[in-house]
Rosetta silent file (secondary structure, phi, psi, omega in degrees, C-alpha in Angstrom):
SEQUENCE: XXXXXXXXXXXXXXXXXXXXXXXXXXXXXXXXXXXXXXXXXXXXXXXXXXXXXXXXXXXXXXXXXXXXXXXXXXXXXXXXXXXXXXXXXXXXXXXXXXXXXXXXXXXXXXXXXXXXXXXXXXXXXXXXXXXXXXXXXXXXXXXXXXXXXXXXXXXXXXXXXXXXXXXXXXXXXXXXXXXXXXXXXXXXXXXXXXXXXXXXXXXXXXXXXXXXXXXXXXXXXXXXXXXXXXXXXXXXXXXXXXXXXXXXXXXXXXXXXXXXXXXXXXXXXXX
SCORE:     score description
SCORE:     0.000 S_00000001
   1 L     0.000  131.825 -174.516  -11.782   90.648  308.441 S_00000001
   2 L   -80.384  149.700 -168.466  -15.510   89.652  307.397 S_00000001
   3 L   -49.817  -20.803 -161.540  -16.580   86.235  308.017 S_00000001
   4 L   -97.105  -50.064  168.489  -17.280   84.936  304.810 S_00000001
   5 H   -50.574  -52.643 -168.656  -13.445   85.932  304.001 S_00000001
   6 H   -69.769  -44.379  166.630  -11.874   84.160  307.124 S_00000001
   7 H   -55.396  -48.440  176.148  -13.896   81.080  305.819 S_00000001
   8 H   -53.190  -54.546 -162.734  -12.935   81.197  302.408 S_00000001
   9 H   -67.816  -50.828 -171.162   -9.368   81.412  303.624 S_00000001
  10 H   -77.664   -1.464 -177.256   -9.378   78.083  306.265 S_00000001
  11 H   -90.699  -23.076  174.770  -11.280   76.245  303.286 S_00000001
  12 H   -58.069  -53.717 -169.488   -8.551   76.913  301.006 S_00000001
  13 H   -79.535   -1.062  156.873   -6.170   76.366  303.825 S_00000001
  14 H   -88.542  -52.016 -152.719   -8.007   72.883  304.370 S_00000001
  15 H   -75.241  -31.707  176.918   -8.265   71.961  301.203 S_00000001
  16 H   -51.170  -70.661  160.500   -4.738   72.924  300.413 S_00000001
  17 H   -16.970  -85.451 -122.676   -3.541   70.574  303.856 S_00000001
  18 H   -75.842  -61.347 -165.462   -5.599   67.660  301.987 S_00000001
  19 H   -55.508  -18.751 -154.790   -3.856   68.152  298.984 S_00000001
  20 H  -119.007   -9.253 -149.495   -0.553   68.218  300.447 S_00000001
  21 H  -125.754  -39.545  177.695   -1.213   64.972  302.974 S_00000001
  22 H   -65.254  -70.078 -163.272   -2.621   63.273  299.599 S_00000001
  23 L   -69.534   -6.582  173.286    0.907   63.696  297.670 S_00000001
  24 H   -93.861  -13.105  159.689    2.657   62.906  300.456 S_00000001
  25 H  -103.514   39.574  161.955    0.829   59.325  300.851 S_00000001
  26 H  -110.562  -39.401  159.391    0.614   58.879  297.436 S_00000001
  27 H   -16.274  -61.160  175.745    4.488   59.470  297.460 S_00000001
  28 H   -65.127  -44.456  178.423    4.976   57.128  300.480 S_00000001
  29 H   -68.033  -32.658 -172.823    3.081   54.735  298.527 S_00000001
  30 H   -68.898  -51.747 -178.703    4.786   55.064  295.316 S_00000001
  31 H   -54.161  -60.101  166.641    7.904   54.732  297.140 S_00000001
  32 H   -48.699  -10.529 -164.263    7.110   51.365  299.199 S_00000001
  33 H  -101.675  -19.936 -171.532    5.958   49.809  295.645 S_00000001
  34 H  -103.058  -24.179  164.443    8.777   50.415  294.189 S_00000001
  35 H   -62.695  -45.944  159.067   10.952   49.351  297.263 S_00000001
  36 H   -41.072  -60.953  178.239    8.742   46.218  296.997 S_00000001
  37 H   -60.043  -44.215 -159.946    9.704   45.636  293.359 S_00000001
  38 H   -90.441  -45.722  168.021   13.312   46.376  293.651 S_00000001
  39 H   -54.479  -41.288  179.150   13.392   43.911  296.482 S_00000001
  40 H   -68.204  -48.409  174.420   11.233   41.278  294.891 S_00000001
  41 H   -79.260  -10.144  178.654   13.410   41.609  291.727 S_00000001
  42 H   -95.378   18.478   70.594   16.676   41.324  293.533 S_00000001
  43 H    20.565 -104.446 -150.521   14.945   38.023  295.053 S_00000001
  44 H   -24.598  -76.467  167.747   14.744   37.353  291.980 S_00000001
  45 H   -14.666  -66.451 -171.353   18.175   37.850  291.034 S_00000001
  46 H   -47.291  -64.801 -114.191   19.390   35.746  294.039 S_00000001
  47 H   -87.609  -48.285 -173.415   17.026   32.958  293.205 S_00000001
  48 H   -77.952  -25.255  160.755   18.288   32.787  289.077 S_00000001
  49 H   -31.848  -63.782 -172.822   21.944   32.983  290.530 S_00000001
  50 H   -67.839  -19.371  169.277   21.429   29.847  292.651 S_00000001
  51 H   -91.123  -20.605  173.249   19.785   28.030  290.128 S_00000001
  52 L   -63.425  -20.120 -155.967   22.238   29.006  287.384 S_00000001
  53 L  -100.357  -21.516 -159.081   24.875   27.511  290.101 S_00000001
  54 L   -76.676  -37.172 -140.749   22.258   24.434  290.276 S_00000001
  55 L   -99.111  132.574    7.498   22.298   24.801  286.029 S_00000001
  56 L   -97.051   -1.842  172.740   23.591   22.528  283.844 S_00000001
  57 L   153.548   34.846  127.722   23.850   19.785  287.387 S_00000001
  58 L    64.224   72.010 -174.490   25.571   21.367  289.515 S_00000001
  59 L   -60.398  124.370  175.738   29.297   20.104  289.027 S_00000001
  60 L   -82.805  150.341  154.776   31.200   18.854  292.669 S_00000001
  61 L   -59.017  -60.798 -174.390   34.302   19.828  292.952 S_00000001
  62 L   -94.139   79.032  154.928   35.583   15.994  293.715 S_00000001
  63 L   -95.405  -39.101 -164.133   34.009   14.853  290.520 S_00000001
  64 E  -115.607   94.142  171.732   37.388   15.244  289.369 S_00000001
  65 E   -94.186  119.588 -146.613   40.042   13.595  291.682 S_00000001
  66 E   -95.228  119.518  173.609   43.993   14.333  290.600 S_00000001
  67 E  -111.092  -12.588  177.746   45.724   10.924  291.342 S_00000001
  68 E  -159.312   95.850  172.329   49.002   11.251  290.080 S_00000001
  69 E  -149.196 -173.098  158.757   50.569   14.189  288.215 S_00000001
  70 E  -106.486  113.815 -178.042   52.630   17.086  286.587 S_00000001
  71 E   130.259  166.267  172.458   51.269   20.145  286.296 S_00000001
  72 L  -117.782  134.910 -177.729   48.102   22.296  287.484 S_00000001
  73 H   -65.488  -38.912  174.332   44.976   20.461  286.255 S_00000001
  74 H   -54.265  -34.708 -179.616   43.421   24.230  286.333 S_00000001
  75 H   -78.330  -27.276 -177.489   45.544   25.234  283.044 S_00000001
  76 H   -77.119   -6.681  156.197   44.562   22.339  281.366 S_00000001
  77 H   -72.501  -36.380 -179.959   41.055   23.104  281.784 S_00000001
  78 H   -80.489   -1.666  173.627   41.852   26.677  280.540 S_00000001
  79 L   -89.388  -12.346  173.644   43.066   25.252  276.995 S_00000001
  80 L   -73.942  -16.680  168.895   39.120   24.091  276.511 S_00000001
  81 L   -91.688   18.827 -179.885   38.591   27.990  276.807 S_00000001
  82 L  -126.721   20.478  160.237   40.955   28.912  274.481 S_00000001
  83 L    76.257   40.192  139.421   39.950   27.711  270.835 S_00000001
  84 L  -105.042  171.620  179.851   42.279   24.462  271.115 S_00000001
  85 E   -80.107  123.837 -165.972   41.799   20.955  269.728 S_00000001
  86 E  -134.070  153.663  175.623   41.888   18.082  272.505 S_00000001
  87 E  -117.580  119.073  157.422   41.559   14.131  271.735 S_00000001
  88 E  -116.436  114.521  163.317   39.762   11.664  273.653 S_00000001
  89 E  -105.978  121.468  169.224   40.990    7.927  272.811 S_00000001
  90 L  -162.324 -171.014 -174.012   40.114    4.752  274.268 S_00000001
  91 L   -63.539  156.618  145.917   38.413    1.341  273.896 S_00000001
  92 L   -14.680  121.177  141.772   34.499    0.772  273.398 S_00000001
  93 L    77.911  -18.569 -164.797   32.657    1.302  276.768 S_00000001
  94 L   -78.579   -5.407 -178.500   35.695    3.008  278.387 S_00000001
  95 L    92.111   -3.476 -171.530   33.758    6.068  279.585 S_00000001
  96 H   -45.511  -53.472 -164.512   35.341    8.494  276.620 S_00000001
  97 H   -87.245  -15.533  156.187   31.905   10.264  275.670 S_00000001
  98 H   -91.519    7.077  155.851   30.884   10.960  279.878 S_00000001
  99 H  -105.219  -23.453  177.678   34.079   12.669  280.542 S_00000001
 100 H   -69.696  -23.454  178.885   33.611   14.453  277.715 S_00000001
 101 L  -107.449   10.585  132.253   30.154   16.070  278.844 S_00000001
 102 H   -75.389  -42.101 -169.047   31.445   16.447  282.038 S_00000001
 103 H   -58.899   -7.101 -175.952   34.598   18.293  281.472 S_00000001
 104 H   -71.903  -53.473  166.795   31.391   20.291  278.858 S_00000001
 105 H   -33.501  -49.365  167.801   29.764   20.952  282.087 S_00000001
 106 H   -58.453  -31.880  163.561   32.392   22.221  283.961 S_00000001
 107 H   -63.833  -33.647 -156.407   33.010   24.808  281.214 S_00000001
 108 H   -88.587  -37.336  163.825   29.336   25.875  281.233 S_00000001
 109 H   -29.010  -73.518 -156.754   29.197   26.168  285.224 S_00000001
 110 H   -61.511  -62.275  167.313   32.501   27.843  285.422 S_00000001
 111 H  -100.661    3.444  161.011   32.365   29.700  282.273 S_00000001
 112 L    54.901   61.199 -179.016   29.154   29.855  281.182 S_00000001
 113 L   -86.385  160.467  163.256   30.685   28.338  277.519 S_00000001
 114 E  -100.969  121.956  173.326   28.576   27.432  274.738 S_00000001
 115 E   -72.968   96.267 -167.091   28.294   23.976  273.927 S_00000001
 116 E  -109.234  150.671  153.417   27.504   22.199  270.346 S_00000001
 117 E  -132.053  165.148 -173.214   27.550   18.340  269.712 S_00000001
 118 L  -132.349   86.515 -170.711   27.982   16.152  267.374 S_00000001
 119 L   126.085    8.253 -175.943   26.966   11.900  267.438 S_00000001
 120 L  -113.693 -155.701 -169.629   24.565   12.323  269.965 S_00000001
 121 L  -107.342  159.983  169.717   20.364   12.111  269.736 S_00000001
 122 L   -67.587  -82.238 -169.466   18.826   15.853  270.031 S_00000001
 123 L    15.264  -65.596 -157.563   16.436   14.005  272.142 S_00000001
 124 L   -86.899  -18.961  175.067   18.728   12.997  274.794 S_00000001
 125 L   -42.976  144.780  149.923   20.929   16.401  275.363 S_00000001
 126 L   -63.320  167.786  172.118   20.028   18.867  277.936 S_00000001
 127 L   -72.311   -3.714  174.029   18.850   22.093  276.865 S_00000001
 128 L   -88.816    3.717 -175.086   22.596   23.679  277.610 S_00000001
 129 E  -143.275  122.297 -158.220   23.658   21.848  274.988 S_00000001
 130 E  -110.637  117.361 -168.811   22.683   22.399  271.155 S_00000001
 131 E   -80.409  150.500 -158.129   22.803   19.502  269.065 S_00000001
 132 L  -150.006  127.891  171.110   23.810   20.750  265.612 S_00000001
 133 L   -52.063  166.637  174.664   24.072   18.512  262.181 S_00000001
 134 L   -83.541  -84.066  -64.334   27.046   18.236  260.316 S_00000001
 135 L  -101.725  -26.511  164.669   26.022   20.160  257.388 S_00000001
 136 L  -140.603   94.576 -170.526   25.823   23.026  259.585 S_00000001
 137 L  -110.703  -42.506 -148.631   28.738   22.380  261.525 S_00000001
 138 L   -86.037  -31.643  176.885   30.349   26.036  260.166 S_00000001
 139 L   -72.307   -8.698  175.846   27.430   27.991  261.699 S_00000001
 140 L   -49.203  138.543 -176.068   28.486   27.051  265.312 S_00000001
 141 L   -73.569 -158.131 -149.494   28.791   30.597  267.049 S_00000001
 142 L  -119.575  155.022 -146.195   32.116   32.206  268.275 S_00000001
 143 L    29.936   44.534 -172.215   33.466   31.155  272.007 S_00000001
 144 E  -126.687 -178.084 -174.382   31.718   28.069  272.379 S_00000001
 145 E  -139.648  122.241 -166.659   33.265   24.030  272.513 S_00000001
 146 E   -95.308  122.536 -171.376   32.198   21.827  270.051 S_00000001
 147 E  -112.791  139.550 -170.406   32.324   17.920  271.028 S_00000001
 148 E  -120.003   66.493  166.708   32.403   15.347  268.168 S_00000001
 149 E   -45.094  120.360 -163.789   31.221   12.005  269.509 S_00000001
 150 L    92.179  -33.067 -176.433   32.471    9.119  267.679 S_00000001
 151 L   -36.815    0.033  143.201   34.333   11.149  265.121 S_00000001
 152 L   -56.411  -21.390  176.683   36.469    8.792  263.864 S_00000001
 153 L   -96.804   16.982 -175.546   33.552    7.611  262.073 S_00000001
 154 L  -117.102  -74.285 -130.042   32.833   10.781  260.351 S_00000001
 155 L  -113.604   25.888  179.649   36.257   12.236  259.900 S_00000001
 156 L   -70.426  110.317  168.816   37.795    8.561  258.877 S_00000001
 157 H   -28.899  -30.811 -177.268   40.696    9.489  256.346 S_00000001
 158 H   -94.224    9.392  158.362   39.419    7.670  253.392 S_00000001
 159 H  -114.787   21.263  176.181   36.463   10.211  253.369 S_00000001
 160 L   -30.788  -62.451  153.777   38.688   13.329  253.636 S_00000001
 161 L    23.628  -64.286 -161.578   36.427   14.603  250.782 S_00000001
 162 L   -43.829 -148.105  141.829   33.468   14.814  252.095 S_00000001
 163 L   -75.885  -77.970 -156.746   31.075   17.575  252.821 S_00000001
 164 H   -45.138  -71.632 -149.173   31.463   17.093  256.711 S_00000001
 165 H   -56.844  -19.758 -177.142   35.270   16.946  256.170 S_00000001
 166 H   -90.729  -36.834  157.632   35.605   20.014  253.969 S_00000001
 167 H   -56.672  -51.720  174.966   33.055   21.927  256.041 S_00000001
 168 H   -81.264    8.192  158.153   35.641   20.878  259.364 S_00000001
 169 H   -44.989  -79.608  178.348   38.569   21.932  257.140 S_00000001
 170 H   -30.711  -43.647 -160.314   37.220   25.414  257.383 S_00000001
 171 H   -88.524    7.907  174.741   36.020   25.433  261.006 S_00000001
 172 H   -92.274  -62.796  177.608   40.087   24.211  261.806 S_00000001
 173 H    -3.070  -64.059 -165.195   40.585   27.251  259.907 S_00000001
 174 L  -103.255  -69.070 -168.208   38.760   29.861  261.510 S_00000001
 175 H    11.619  -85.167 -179.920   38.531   28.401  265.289 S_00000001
 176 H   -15.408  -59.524 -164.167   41.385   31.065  266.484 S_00000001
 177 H   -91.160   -0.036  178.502   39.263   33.909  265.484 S_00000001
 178 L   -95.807  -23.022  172.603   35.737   32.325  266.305 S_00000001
 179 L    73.001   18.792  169.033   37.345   30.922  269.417 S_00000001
 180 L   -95.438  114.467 -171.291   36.088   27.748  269.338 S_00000001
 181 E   -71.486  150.864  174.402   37.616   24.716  270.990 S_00000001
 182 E  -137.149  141.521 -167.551   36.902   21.013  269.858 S_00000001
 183 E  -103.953   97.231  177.921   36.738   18.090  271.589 S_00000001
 184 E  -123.028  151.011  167.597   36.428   14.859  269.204 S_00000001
 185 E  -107.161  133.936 -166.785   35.980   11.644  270.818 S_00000001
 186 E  -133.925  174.114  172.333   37.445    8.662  269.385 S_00000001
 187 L   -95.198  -33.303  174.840   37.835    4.888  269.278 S_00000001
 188 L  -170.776  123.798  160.415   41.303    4.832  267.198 S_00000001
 189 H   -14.383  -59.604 -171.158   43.600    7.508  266.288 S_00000001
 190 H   -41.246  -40.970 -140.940   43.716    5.719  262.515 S_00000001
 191 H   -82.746   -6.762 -160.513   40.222    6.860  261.636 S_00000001
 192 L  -101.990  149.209  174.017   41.165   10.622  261.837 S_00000001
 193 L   -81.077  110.654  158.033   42.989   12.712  259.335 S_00000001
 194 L    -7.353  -51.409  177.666   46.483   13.269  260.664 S_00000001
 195 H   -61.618   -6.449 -164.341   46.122   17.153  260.307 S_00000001
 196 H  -103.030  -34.879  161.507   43.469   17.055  262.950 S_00000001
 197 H   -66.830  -37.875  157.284   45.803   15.424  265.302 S_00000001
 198 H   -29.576  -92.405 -171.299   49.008   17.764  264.327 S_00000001
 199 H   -33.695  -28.904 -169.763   46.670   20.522  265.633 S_00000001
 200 L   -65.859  139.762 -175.616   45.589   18.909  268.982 S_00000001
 201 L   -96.023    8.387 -170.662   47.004   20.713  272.405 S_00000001
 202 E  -170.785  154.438  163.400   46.081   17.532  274.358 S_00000001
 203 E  -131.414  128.293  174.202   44.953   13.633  274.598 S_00000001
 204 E  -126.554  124.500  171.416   43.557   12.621  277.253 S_00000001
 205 E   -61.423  110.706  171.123   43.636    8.296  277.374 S_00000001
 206 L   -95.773  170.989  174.544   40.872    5.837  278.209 S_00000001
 207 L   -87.663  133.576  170.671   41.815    2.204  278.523 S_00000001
 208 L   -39.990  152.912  154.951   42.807    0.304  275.379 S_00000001
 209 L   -82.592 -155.562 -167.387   41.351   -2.684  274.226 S_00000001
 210 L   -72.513  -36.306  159.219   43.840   -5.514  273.920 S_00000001
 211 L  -117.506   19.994  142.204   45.972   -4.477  270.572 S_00000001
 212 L     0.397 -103.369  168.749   44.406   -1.028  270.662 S_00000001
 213 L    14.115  -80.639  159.117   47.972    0.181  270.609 S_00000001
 214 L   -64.952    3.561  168.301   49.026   -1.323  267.886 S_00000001
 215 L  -105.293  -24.760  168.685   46.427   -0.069  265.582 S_00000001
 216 L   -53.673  134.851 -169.006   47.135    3.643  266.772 S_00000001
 217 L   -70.438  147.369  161.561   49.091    6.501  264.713 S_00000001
 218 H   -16.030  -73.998  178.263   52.265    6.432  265.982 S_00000001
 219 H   -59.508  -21.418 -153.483   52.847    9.241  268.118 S_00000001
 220 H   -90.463  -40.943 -178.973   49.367    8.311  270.136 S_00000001
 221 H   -65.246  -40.139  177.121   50.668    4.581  270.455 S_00000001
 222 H   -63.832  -29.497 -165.856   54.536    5.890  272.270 S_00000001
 223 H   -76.473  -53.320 -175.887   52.448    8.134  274.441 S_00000001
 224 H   -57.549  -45.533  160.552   50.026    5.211  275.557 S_00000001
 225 H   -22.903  -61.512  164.753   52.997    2.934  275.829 S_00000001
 226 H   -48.750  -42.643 -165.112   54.649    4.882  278.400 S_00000001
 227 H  -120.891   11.397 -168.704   52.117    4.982  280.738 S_00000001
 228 H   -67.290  -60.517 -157.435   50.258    1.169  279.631 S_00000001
 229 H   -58.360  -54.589  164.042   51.886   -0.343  282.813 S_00000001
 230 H   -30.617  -57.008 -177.736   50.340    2.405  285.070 S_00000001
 231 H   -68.467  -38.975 -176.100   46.888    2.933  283.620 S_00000001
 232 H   -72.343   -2.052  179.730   46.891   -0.881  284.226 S_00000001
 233 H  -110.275   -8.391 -163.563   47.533   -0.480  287.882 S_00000001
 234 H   -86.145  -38.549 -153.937   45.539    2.623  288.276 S_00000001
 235 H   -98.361   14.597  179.637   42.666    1.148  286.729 S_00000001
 236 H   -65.829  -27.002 -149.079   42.426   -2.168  288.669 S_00000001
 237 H  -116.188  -61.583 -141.633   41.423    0.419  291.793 S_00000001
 238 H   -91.092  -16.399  179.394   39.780    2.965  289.854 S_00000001
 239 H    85.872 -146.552 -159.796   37.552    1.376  286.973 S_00000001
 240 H   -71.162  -19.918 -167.464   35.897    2.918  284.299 S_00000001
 241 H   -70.717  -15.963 -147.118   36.459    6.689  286.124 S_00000001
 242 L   -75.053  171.025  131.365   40.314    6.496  285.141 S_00000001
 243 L  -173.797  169.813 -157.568   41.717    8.482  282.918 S_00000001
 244 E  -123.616  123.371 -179.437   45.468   10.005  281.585 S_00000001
 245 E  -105.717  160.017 -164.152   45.484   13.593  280.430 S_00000001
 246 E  -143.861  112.259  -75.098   48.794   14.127  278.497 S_00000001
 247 L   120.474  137.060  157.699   49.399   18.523  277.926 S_00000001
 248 L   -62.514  -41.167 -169.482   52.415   20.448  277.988 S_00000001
 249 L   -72.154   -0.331 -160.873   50.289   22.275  280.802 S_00000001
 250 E  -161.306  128.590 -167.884   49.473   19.139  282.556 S_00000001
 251 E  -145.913  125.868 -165.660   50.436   15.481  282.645 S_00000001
 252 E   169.276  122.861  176.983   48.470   12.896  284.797 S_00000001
 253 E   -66.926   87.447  158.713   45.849   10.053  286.197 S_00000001
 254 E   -80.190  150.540  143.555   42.623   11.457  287.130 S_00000001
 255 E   -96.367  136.885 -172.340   39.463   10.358  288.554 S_00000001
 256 E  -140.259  133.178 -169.987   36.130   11.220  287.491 S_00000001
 257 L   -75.862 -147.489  176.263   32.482   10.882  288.321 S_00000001
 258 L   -87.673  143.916   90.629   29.325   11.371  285.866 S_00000001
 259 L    -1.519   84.653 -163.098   28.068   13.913  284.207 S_00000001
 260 L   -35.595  -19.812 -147.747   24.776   15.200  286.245 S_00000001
 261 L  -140.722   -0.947 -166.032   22.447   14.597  283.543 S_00000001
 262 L   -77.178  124.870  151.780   24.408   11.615  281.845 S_00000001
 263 L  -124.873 -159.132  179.034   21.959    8.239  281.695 S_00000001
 264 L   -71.059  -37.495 -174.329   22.354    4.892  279.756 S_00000001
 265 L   -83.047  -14.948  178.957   20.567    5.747  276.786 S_00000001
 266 L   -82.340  -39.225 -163.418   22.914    9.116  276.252 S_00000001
 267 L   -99.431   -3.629  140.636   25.614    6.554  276.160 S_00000001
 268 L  -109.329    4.768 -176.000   24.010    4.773  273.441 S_00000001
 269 L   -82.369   65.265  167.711   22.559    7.523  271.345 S_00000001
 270 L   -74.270  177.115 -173.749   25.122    8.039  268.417 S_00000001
 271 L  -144.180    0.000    0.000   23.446    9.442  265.889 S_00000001
């Protein structure tokens, strides 16, 4: 074979080699970058998991201590996922509107629920929780739990009328298929329209003031009755944390901490 051929042949057979050593570390490279990435985003992953566990404050289990009951406290948690109506009544100052944003928390942890209010300051909310006017109270989306601070003073029978109240006809209406549960917190039974209480799957009791009771629809005043000697023994120990949930699924004196994110000024910010 002439010389010039036999050259031609190893430069080809070099250059080919090069070519072949090049796609295989450009390969190798391609490969490590993207093993890089796929590690770095599952990092990632990890990292918004743990803070999502951290997100909305990172609820303890014994926030919520069971002190007396009937019942498993877990189904009574599962009627706030299930588009029912729950009542919280008690005096002034009794702790009504911080159990109410905790048990919101514990949905959003658990269940990653959506949360609207109502009575509070935008201001003062976390961002996990979207304060929403009444006028567009109807626009709340579909699986989320709506909390009504105060709402005796909105939904006070002798405004049945209103805009708010005609706009929260409808959303008792629809709830089922929008799936939204409500929460209203109140001061006295009286100020609410009777249909909103028909509809409720639950009460859960703060302590009365002194003829509380006796200012209370009916049905709210036998149930508090029953258990007035108790709550009065319970809450001697336990304070301001007490409270009586009253459910077919669940009947019972709990204790309860804060809300993660709860201060003093959220506990005066009606709106």
């Amino acid at each position: 074979m002439p010389r010039k051929k036999k050259k031609s042949l190893l430069s080809k057979s070099l250059k080919l080699g090069f070519n072949i050593a090049k796609f295989i570390v450009k390969g190798i490279s391609k490969t490590a970058k993207f093993s890089y990435n796929s590690v770095k985003k599952s990092k990632n992953k990890i990292k918004e998991k743990k803070e999502y566990k951290k997100r909305p404050g990172s609820v303890k289990e014994n926030e919520i201590e069971i002190l007396n009951s009937e019942g498993d406290f877990s189904n009574f948690m599962n009627l706030l996922d299930k588009s029912k109506i729950g009542l919280i009544v008690g005096g002034a100052g009794t702790g009504k509107s911080s159990f109410a944003m905790l048990l919101a928390e514990n949905l959003k942890s658990f269940k990653n629920k959506k949360i609207y209010a109502v009575g509070f300051s935008r201001n003062e909310l976390p961002k996990w929780i979207e304060h929403v006017e009444i006028e567009d109270i109807d626009k709340i989306k579909n699986n989320s739990l709506l909390i009504l601070d105060e709402a005796g003073i909105s939904l006070s029978a002798r405004r049945s009328m209103s805009k708010f109240n005609v706009l929260f006809s409808n959303l008792l209406n629809i709830r089922r298929h929008k799936g939204i549960s409500i929460l209203a917190v109140l001061q006295n039974s009286s100020n609410i329209d009777l249909n909103f209480i028909r509809q409720s799957s639950f009460v859960i009791f703060k302590k009365f003031d002194l003829f509380q009771h006796e200012t209370e629809r009916k049905i709210i005043s036998n149930t508090y009755t029953k258990i007035k000697d108790d709550f009065e023994n319970y809450h001697k120990k336990h304070g301001q944390g007490l409270s009586y949930i009253y459910s077919e699924e669940f009947k019972g004196f709990i204790k309860s901490g804060l809300p993660s994110f709860w201060t003093e000024s959220l506990s005066k910010s009606f709106k």
